[in-house]
N, C-alpha and C positions, 0 to 999 in steps of 0.2 A: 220329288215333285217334277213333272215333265213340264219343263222351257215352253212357251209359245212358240209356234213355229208361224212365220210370216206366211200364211196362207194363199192369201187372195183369194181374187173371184175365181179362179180356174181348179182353184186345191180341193174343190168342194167336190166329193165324193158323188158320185149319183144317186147310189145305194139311199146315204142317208136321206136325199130329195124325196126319194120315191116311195121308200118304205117307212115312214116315222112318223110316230104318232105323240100325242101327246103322253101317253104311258111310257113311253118308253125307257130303256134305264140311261141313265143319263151319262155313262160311259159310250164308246164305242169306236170302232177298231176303223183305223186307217187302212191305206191300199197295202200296205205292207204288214198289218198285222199288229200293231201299235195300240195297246190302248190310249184311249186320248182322253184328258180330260172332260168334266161337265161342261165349262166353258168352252172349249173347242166343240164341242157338240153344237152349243146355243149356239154359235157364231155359223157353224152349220148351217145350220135350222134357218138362219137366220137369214144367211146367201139363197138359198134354196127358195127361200117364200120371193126375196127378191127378183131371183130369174124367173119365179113362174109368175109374177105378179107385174110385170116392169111396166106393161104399158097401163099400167092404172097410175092416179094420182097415190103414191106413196111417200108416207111419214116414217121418222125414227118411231113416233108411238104409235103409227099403226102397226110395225112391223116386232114393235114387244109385246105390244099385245097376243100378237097372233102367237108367239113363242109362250109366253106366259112369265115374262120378267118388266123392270121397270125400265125403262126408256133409257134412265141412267146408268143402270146397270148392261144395257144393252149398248150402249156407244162407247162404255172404259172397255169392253170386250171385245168389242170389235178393233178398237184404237189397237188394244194389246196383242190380240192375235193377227191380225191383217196391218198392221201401218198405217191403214186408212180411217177416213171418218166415215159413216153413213153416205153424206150425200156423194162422195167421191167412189166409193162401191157401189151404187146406183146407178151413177151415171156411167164406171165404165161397163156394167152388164149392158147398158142402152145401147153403148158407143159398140160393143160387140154386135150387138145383135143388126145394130146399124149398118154395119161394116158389110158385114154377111149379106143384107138386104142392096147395097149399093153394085152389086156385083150384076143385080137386073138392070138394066140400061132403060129400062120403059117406065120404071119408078122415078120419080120427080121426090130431089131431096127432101123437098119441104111435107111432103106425104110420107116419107121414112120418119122424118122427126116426130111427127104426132104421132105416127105408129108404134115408134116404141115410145114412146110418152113426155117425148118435150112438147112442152106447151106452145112454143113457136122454133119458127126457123132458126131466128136471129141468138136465139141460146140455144139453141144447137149448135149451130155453126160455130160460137165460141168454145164449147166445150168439145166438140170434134179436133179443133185445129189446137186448145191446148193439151188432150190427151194423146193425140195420134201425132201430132207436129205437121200437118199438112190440114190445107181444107177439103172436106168433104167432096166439092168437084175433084180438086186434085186428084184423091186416092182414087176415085172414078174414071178419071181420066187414065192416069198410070197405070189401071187395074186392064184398061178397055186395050192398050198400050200392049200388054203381055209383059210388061214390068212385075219381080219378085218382089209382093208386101207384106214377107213373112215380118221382117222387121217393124214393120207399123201396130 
């Protein structure tokens, strides 16, 4: 039986984003060749709906559905292969996409945050500064700076 492997949001293949349907066979092969289990798939599947979906209002049962398992079986899966819960893999796909987006200087943070889909500033701004460890100006500032934020 192949081990979970701690994933995350980055581990997620493209291939399976782009090419996956719901027929599909519910194995399928890492960058290296590996087959991987069903559940490493669903969990796939499952990042994949998230990064293409992030600025919408999303649920853990919106996002089972869309895979075609149960809610609960969608968060022991997630917990088990990635370390994280749902709303912690959501939010750092946002906080990336964020990140990426703060690098325009013409963009107003509070229009980054609704853009990728926090409902306001003010939770943004906390879940920036507890995933990244600085605030949202900050890493903009340091960014405009010519400061290295590979480590953020």
């Amino acid at each position: 039986m192949l081990m979970p492997n701690k994933m995350g949001v980055s581990g997620v293949k493209q291939s399976v984003c782009k090419n996956s349907s719901p027929g599909d066979p519910m194995e399928f092969k890492t960058e290296s060749g590996q087959k991987e289990s069903a559940g490493a798939y669903l969990v796939a599947r499952a990042l994949c709906y998230m990064k293409e979906n992030y600025r919408n209002h999303l649920t853990l049962a919106n996002v089972a559905e869309q895979i075609f398992v149960s809610q609960w079986h969608l968060s022991k899966l997630l917990n088990r292969y990635t370390g994280k819960n749902f709303s912690e893999l959501l939010n750092r796909v946002r906080i990336d996409e964020a990140i990426r987006l703060l690098a325009d200087s013409s963009r107003r943070v509070g229009d980054i945050a609704v853009e990728v889909g926090f409902s306001d500033r003010s939770h943004f701004c906390h879940v920036f500064k507890r995933q990244v460890g600085i605030s949202a100006g900050e890493y903009r500032a340091r960014l405009e700076k010519g400061e290295n934020l590979d480590n953020f």
